[in-house]
mmCIF file of the C-alpha atoms, coordinates in Angstrom:
data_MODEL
# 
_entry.id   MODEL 
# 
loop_
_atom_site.group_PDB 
_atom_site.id 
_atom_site.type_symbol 
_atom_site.label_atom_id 
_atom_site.label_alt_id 
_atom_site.label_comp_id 
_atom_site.label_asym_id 
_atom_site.label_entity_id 
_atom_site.label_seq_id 
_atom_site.pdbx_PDB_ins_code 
_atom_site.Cartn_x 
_atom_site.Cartn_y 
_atom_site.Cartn_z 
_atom_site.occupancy 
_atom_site.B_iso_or_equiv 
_atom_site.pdbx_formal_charge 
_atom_site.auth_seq_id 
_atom_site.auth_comp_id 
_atom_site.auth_asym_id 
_atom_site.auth_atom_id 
_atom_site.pdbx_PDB_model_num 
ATOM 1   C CA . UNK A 1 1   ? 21.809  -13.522 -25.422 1.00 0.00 ? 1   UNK A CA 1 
ATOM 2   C CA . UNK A 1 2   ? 18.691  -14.100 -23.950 1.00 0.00 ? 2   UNK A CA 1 
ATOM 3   C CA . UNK A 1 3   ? 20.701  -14.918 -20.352 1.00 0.00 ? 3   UNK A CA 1 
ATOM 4   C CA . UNK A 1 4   ? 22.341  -11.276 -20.676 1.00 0.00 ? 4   UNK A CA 1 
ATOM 5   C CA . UNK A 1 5   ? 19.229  -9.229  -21.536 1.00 0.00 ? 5   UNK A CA 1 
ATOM 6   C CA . UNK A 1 6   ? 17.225  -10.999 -18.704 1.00 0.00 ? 6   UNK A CA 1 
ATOM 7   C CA . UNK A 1 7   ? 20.335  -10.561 -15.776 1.00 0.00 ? 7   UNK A CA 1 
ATOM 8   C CA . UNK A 1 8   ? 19.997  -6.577  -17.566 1.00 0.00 ? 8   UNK A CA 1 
ATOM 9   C CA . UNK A 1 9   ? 16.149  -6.951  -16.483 1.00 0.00 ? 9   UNK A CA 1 
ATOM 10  C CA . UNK A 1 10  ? 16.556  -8.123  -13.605 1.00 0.00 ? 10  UNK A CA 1 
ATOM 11  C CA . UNK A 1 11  ? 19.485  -5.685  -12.177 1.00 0.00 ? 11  UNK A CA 1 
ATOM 12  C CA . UNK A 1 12  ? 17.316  -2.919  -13.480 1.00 0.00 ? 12  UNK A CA 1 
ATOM 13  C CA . UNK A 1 13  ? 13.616  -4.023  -11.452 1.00 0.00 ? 13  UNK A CA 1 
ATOM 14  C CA . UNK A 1 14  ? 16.237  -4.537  -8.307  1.00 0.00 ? 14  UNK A CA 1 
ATOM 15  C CA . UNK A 1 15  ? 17.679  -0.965  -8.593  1.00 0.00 ? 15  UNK A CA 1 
ATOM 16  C CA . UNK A 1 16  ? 14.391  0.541   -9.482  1.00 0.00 ? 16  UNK A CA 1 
ATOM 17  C CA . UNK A 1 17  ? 12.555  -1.639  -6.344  1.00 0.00 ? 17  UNK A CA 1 
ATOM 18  C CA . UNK A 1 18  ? 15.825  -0.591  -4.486  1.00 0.00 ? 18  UNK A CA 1 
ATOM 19  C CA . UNK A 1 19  ? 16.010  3.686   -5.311  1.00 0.00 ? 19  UNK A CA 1 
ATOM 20  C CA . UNK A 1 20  ? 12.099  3.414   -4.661  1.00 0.00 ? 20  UNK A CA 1 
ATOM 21  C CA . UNK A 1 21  ? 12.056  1.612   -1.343  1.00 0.00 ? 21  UNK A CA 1 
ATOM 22  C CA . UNK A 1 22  ? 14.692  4.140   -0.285  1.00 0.00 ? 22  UNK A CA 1 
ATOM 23  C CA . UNK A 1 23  ? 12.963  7.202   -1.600  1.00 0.00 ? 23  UNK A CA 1 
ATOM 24  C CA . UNK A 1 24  ? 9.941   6.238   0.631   1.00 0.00 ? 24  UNK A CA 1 
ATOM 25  C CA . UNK A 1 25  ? 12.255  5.666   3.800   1.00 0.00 ? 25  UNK A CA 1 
ATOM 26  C CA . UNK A 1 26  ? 13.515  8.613   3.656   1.00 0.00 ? 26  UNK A CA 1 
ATOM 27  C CA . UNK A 1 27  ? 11.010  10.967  2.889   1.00 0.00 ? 27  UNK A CA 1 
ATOM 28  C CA . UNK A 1 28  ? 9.520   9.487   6.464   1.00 0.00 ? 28  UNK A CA 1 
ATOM 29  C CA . UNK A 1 29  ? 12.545  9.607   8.214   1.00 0.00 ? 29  UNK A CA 1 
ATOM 30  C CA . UNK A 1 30  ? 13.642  13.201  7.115   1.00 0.00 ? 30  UNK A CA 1 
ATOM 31  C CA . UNK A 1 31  ? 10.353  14.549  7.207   1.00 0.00 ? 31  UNK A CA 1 
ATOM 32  C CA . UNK A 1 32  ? 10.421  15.880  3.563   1.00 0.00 ? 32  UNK A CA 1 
ATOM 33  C CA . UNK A 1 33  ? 6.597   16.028  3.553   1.00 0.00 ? 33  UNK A CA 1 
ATOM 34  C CA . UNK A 1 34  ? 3.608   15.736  5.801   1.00 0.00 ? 34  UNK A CA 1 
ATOM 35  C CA . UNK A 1 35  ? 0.271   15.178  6.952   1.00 0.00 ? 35  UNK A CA 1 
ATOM 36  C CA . UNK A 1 36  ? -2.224  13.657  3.508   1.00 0.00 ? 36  UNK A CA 1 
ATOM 37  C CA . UNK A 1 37  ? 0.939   14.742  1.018   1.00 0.00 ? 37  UNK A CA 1 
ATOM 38  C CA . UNK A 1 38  ? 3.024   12.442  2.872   1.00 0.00 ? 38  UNK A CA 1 
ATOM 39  C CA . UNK A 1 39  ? 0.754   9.490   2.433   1.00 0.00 ? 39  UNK A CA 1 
ATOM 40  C CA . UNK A 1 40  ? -0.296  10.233  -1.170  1.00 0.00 ? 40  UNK A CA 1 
ATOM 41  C CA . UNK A 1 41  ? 3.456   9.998   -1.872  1.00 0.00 ? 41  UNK A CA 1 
ATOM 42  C CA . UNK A 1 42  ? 3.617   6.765   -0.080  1.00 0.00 ? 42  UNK A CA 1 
ATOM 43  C CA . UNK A 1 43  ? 1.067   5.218   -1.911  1.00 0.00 ? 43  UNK A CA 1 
ATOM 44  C CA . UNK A 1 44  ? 1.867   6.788   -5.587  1.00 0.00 ? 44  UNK A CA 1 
ATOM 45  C CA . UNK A 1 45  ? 5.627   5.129   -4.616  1.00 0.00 ? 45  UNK A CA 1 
ATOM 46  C CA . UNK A 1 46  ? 4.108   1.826   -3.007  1.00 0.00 ? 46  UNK A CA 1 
ATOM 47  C CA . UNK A 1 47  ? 1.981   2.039   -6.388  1.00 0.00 ? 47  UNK A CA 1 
ATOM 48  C CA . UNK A 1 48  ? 5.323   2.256   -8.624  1.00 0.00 ? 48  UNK A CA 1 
ATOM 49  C CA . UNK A 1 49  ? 6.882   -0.335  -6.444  1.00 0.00 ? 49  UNK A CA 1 
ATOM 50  C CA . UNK A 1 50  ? 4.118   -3.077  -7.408  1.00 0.00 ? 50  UNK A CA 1 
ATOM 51  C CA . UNK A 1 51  ? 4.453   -2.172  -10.811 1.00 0.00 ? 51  UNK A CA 1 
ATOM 52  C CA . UNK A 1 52  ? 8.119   -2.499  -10.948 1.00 0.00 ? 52  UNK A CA 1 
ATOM 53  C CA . UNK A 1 53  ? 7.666   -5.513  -8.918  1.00 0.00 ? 53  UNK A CA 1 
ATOM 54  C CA . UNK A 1 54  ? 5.260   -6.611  -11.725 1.00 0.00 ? 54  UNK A CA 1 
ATOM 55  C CA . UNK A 1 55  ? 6.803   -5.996  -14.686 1.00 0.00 ? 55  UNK A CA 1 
ATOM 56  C CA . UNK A 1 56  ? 10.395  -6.700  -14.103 1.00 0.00 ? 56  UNK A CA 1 
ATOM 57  C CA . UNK A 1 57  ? 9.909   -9.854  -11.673 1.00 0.00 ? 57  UNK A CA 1 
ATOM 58  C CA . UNK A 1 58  ? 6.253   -11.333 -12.202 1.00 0.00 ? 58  UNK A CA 1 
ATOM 59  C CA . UNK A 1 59  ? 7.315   -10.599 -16.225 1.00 0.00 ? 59  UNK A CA 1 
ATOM 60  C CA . UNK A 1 60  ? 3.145   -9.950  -16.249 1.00 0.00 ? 60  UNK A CA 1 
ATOM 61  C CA . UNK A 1 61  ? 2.996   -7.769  -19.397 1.00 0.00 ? 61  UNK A CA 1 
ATOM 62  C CA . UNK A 1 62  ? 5.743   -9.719  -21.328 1.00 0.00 ? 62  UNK A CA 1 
ATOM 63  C CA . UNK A 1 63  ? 3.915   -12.658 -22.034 1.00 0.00 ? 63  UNK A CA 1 
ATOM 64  C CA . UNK A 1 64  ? 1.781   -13.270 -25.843 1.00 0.00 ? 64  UNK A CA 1 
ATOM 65  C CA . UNK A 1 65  ? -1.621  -14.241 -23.587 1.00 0.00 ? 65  UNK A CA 1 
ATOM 66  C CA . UNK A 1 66  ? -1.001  -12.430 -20.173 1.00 0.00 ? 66  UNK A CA 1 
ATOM 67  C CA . UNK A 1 67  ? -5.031  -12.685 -19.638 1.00 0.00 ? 67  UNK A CA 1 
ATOM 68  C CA . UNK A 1 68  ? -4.780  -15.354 -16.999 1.00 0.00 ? 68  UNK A CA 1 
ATOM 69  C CA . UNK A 1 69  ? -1.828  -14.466 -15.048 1.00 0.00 ? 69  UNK A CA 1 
ATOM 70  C CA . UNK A 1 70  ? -3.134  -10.631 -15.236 1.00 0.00 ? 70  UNK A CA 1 
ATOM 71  C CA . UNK A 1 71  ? -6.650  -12.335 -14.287 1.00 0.00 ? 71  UNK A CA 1 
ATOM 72  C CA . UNK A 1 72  ? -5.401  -13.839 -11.272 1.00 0.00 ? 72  UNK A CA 1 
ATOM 73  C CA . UNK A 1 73  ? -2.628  -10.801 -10.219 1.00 0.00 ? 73  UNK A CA 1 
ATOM 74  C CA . UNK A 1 74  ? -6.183  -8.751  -9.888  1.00 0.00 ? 74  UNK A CA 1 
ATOM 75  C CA . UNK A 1 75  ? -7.825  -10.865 -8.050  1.00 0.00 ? 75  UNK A CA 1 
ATOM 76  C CA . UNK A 1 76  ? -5.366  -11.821 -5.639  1.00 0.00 ? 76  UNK A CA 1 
ATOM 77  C CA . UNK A 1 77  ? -4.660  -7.944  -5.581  1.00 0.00 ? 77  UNK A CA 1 
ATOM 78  C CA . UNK A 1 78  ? -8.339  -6.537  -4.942  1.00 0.00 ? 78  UNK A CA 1 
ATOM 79  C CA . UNK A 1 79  ? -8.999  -9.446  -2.045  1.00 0.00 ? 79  UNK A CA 1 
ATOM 80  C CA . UNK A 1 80  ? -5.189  -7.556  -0.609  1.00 0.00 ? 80  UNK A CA 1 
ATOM 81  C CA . UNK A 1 81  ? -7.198  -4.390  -0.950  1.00 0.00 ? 81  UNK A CA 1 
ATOM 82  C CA . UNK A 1 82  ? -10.247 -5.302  0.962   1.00 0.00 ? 82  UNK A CA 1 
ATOM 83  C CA . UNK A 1 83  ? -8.323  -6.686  3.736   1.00 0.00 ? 83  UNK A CA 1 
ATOM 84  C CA . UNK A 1 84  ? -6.355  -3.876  4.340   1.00 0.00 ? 84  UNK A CA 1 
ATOM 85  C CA . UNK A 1 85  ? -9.882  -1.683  4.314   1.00 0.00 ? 85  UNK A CA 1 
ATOM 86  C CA . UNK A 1 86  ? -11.399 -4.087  6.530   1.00 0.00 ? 86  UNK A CA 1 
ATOM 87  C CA . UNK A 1 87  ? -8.871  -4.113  8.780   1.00 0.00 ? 87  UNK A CA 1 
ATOM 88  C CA . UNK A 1 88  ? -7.870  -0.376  9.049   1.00 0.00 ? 88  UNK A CA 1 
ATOM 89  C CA . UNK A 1 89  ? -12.020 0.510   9.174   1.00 0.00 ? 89  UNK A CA 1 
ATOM 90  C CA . UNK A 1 90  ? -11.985 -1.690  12.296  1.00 0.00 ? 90  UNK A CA 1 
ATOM 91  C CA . UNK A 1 91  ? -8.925  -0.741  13.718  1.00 0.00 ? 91  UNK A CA 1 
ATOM 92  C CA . UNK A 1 92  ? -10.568 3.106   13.250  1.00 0.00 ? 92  UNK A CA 1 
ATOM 93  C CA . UNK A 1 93  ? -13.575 1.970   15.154  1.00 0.00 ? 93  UNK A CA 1 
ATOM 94  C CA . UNK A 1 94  ? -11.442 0.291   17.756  1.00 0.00 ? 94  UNK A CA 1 
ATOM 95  C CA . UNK A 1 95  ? -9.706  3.396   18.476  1.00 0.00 ? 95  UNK A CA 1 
ATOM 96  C CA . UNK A 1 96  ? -12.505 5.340   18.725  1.00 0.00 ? 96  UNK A CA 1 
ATOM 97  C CA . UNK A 1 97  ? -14.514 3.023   21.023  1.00 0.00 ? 97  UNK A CA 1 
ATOM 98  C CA . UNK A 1 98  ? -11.624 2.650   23.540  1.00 0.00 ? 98  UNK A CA 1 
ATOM 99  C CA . UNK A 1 99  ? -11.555 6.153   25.292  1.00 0.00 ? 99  UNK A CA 1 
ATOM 100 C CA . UNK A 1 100 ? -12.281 4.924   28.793  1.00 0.00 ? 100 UNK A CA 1 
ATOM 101 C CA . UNK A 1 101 ? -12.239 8.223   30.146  1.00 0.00 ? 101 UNK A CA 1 
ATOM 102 C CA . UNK A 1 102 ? -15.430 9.718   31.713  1.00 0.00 ? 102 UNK A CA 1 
ATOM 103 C CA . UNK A 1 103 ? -15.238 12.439  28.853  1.00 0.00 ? 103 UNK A CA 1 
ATOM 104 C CA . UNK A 1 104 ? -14.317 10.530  26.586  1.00 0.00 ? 104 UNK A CA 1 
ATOM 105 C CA . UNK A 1 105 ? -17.254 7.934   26.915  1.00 0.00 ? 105 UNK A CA 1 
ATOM 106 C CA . UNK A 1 106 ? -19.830 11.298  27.446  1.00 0.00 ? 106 UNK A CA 1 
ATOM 107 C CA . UNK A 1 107 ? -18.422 11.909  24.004  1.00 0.00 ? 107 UNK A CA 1 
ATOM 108 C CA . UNK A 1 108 ? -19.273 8.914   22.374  1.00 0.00 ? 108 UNK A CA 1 
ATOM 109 C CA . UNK A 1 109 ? -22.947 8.708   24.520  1.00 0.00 ? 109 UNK A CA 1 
ATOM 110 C CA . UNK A 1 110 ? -23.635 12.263  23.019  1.00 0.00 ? 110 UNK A CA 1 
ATOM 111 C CA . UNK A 1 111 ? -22.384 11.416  19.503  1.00 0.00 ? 111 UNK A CA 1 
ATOM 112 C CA . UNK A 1 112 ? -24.579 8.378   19.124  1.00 0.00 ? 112 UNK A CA 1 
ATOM 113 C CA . UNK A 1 113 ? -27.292 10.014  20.273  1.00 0.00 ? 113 UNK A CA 1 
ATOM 114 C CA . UNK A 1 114 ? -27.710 8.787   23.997  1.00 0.00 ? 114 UNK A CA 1 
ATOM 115 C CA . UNK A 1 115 ? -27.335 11.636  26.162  1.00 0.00 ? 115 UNK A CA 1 
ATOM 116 C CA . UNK A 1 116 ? -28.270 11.456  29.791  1.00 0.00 ? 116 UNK A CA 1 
# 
């Protein structure tokens, strides 16, 4: 029995993972939302995704003494989080620093306080 209810649990996380990954493609593709409600609802889906992915796969809250594993999923998770920061932060000031136009680098002078 215990072969039959974990095949159960793990057709259900697939076709959760599965209806969720789909909902996000194509709410992007069709345009059902935009501008900051489009990326809230990406992240509150990419948000049920990693708990699906959690639950039904990782089996993190099924355990008697989760602490460790749960330990270590945060961990691993908030060092995720501050790498994706990091990098979109510099990508940000990347972008903004590479307008090689004559405007564009009077802009920049003038915003940082060096104007001629």
């Amino acid at each position: 029995m215990k072969n039959t209810s974990e095949t159960n649990s793990y057709i259900i996380g697939f076709s959760l993972a599965l209806l969720l990954t789909l909902t996000a493609y194509f709410t992007v593709v069709n345009n059902f939302l935009d501008g900051g409600i489009l990326v809230a609802a990406i992240m509150l889906l990419a948000f049920l995704q990693l708990f699906v992915q959690a639950s039904f796969f990782l089996h993190l809250w099924q355990e008697k003494n989760p602490r460790w594993n749960l330990l270590v999923f945060l961990s691993t998770f908030s060092i995720i989080v501050l790498v994706v920061i990091g990098s979109l932060w510099i990508m940000n000031n990347l972008d903004y620093r590479h307008d090689n136009t004559h405007e564009g680098v009077q802009k920049i002078l003038e915003k940082e306080g060096f104007s001629r």
